[in-house]
C-alpha positions as CSV (number, residue, x, y, z in Angstrom):
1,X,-112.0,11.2,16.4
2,X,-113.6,13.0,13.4
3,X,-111.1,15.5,11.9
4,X,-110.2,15.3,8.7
5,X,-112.9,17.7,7.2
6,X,-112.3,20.5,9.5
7,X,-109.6,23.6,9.2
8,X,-105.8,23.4,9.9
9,X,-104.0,25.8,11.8
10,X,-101.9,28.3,10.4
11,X,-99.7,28.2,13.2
12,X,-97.6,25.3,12.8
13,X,-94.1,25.2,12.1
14,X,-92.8,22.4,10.7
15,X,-89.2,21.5,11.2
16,X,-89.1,17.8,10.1
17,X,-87.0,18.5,7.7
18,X,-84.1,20.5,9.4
19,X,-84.4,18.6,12.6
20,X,-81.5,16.9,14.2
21,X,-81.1,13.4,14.0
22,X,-78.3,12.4,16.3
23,X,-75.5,13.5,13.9
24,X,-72.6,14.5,15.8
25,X,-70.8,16.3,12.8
26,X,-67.3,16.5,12.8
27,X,-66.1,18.3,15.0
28,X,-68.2,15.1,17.7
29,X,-66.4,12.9,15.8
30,X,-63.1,14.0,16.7
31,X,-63.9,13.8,20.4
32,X,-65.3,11.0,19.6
33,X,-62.1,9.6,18.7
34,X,-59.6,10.9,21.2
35,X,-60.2,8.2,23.8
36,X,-59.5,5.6,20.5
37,X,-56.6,7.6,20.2
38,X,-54.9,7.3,23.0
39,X,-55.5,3.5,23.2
40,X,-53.9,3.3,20.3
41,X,-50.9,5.3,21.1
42,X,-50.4,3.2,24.1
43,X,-49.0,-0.2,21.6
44,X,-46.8,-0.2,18.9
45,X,-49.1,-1.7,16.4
46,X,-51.7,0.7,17.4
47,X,-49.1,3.4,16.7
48,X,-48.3,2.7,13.2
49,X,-52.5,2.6,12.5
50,X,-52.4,6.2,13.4
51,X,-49.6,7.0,11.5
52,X,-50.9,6.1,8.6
53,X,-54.2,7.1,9.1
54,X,-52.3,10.4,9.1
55,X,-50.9,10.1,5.8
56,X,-54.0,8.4,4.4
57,X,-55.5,11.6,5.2
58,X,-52.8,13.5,3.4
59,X,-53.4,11.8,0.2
60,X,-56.7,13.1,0.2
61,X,-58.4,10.3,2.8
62,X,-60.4,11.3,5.9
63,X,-60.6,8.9,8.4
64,X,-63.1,9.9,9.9
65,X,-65.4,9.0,7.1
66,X,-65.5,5.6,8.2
67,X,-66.5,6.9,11.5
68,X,-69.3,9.0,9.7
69,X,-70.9,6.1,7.8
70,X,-71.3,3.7,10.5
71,X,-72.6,6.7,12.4
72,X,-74.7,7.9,9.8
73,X,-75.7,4.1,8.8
74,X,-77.2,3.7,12.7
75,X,-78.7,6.8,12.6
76,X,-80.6,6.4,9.5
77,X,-82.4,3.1,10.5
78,X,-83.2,4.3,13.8
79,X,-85.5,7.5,11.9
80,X,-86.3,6.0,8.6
81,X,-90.2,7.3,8.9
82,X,-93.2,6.9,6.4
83,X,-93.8,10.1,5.0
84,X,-96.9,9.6,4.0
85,X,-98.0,8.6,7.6
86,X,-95.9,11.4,9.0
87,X,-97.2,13.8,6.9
88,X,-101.0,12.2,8.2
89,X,-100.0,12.9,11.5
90,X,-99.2,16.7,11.2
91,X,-102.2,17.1,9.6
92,X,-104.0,16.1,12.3
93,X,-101.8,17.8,15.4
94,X,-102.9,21.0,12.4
95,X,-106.5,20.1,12.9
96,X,-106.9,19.9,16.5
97,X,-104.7,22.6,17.4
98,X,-106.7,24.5,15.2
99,X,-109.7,23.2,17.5
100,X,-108.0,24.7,20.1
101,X,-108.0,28.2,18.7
102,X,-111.3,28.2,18.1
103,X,-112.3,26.7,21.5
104,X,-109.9,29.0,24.0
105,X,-111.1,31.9,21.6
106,X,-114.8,31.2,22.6
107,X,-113.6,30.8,25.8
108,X,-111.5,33.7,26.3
109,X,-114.4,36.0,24.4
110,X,-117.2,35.4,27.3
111,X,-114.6,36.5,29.9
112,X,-113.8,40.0,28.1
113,X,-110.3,39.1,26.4
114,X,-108.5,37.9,23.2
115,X,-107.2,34.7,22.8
116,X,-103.5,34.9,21.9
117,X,-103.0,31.2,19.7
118,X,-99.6,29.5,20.5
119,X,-97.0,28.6,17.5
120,X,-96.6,24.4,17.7
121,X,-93.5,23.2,16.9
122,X,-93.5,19.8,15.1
123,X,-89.8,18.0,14.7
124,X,-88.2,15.1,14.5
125,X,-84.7,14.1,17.0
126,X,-83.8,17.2,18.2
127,X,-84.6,21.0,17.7
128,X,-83.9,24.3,19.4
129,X,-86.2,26.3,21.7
130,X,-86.8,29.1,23.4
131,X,-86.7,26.9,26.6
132,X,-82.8,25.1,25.8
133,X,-82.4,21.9,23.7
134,X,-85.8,20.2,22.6
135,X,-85.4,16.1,21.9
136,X,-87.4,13.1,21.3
137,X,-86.5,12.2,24.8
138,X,-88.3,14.7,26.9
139,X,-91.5,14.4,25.4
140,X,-94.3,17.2,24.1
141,X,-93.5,20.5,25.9
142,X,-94.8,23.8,26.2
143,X,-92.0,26.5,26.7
144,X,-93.0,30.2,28.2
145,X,-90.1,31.9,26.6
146,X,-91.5,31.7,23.3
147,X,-94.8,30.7,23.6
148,X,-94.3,27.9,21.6
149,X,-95.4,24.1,22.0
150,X,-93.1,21.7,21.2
151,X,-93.9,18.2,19.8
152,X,-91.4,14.9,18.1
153,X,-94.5,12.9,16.5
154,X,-92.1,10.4,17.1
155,X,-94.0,10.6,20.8
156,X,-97.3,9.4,19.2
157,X,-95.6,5.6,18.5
158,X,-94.3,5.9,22.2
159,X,-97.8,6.3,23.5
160,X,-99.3,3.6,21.9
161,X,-95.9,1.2,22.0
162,X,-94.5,2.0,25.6
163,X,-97.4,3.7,27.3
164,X,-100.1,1.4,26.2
165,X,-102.1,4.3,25.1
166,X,-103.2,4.4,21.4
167,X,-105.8,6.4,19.8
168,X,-105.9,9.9,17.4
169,X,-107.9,11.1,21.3
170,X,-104.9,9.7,23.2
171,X,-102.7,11.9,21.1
172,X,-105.2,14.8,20.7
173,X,-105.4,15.5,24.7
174,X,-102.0,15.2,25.3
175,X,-101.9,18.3,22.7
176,X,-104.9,19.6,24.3
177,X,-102.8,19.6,27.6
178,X,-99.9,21.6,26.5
179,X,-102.4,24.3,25.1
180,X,-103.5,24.4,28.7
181,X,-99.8,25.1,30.0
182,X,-99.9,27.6,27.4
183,X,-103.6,29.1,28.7
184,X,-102.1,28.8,31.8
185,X,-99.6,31.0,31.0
186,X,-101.3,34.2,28.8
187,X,-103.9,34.2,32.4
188,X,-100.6,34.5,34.6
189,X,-100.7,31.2,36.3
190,X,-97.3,29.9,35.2
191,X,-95.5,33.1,36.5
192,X,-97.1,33.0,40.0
193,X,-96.4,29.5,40.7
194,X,-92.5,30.2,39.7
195,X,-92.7,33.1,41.9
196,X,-94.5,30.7,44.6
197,X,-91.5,28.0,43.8
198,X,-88.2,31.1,44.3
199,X,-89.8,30.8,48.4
200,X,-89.6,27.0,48.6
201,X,-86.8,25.7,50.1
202,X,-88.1,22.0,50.0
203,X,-88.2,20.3,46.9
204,X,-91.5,18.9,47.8
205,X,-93.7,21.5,48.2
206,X,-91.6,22.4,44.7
207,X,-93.1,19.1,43.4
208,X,-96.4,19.5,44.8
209,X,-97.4,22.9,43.1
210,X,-96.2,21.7,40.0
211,X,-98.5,18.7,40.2
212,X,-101.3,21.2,40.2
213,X,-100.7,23.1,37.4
214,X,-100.3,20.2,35.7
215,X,-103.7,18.6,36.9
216,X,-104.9,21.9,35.7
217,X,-103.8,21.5,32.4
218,X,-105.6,18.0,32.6
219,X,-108.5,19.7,33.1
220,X,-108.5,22.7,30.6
221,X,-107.7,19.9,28.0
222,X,-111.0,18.1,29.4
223,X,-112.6,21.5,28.3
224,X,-111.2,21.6,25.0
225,X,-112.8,17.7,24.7
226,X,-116.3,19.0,25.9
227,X,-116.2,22.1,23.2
228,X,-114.8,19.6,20.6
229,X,-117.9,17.4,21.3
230,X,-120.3,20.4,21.3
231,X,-119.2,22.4,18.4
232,X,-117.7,20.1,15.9
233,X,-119.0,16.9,16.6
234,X,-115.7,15.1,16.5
235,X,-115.7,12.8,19.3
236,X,-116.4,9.0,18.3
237,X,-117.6,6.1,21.0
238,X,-114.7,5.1,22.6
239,X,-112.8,8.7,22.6
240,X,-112.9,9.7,26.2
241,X,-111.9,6.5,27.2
242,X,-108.7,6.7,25.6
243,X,-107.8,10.3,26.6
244,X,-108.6,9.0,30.4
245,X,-106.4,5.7,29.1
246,X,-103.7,8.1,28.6
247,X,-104.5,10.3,31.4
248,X,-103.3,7.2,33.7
249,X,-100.5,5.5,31.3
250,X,-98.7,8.8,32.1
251,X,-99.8,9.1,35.6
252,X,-96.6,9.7,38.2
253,X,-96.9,6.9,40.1
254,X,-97.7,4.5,36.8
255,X,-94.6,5.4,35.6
256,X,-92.7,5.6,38.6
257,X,-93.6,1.6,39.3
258,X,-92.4,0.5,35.5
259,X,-89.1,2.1,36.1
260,X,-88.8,1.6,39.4
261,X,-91.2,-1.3,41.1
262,X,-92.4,1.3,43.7
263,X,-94.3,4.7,44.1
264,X,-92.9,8.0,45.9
265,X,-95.4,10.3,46.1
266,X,-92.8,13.3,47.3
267,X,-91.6,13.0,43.6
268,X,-94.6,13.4,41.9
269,X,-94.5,16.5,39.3
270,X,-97.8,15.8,37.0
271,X,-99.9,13.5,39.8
272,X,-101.0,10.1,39.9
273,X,-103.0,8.6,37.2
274,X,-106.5,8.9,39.4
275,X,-105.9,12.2,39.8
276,X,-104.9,13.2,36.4
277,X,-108.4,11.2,34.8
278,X,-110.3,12.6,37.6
279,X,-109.3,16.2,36.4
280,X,-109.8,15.3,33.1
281,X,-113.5,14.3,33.6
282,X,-114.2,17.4,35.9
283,X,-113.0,19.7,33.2
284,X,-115.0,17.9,30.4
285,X,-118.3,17.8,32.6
286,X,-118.1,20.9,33.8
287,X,-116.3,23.0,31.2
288,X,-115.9,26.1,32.3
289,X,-112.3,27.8,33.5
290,X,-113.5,28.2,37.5
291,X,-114.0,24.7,37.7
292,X,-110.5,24.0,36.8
293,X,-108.4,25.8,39.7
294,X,-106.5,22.8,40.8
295,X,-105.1,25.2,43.3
């Protein structure tokens, strides 16, 4: 993908630096060390260790710094990061959300409105959101709360390592699909299907609506890929095969047979990996918002 000659969004906010890393701080620590504690007061030699750990920390000595550096020591080679290459890699969730702007704002234009751009979120570990606790875990998000999309880069190595699915594309539509949850949500989609979901009693059909806002987000991001082609000529040979690549490596039921060995449809939340490329293709053929109601 061809992107390092166009504009970057002013609509990044970068908490690399003040992210969470794991660090439990003191007062995790301390819990951390009741259960130690107690096994200790249960012998006699274990009893005389915590008596003088006591005075050791009366003459000045904390304890738990020993907990703290082997903490700290784990923690620090599981994040160690090249900046340089970090830095590379928000330049580039800049650019392309900075497609998006200009892409939904075409978009929104011929239909008579104002595009309202999203804030994106870049951190490392953990970080807060308007949605609860954000982590390297759960993967890119988009929260409705604060209208903010939330993204570890930490996912991009994931994609390529554990998902199979490398590529600056790869990486570009999965951004491309959380603008879409956030499109999704400034047209009033995202607050009728909760609605829909507060009259399900059965988890399923629960599951089943939210597979199609998520297939339409699939194919809004498709859309995005069709104006990015179009208007800025940033799509290289091979591109669209590895945003479909990724459309599938995160498919419901490919995921659901690595950790699992077997597929249950009644779980799916984001659809199976023919599905998601399928909607992919139809918004980036037909790219235009009509052709996208997955519902």
């Amino acid at each position: 993908m061809k992107w390092e000659d166009n504009r970057e969004s002013s609509n990044i906010e970068d908490r690399r630096s003040s992210s969470n890393y794991g660090s439990r701080g003191r007062s995790g620590n301390m819990m951390a060390l009741l259960p130690i504690a107690k096994m200790l007061l249960g012998t006699k030699i274990g009893r005389i260790v915590l008596v003088v750990g006591v005075v050791a920390y009366f003459f000045g000595f904390n304890p738990l710094a020993l907990l703290d550096s082997s903490t700290s020591s784990s923690s620090n080679q599981s994040t160690v990061v090249n900046k340089q290459s970090d830095d590379k890699s928000a330049r580039f969730v800049s650019a392309v959300l900075a497609q998006t702007e200009d892409i939904w704002s075409e978009v929104f234009k011929k239909h008579g409105s104002t595009y309202p751009a999203p804030k994106l979120v870049l951190f490392r570990g953990s970080t807060k959101s308007g949605c609860g606790f954000a982590s390297a875990q759960i993967g890119p998000f988009y929260c409705p709360a604060d209208k903010k999309i939330y993204l570890d880069l930490s996912f991009f190595d994931e994609l390529a390592r554990r998902h199979d699915a490398p590529g600056d594309f790869a990486q570009a539509y999965v951004i491309a699909h959380e603008v879409g949850h956030h499109v999704q949500n400034v047209i009033g989609t995202l607050d009728k299907v909760q609605k829909a979901k507060q009259n399900f009693r059965s988890e399923t059909k629960s599951n089943a609506l939210q597979v199609k806002v998520e297939l339409q987000a699939d194919c809004y991001s498709g859309l995005w890929a069709h104006y990015s082609k179009k208007n800025f000529n940033s799509l290289e040979e091979g591109d669209i095969d590895e945003a479909l690549n990724a459309a599938s490596a995160i498919g419901d039921d490919t995921l659901q047979k690595k950790a699992q060995g077997y597929v249950v449809p009644d779980a799916f939340t984001h659809g199976s990996s023919k599905q998601r490329m399928q909607w992919f293709k139809k918004g980036f053929t037909e790219a235009n918002l009509e052709a996208c109601n997955s519902f």
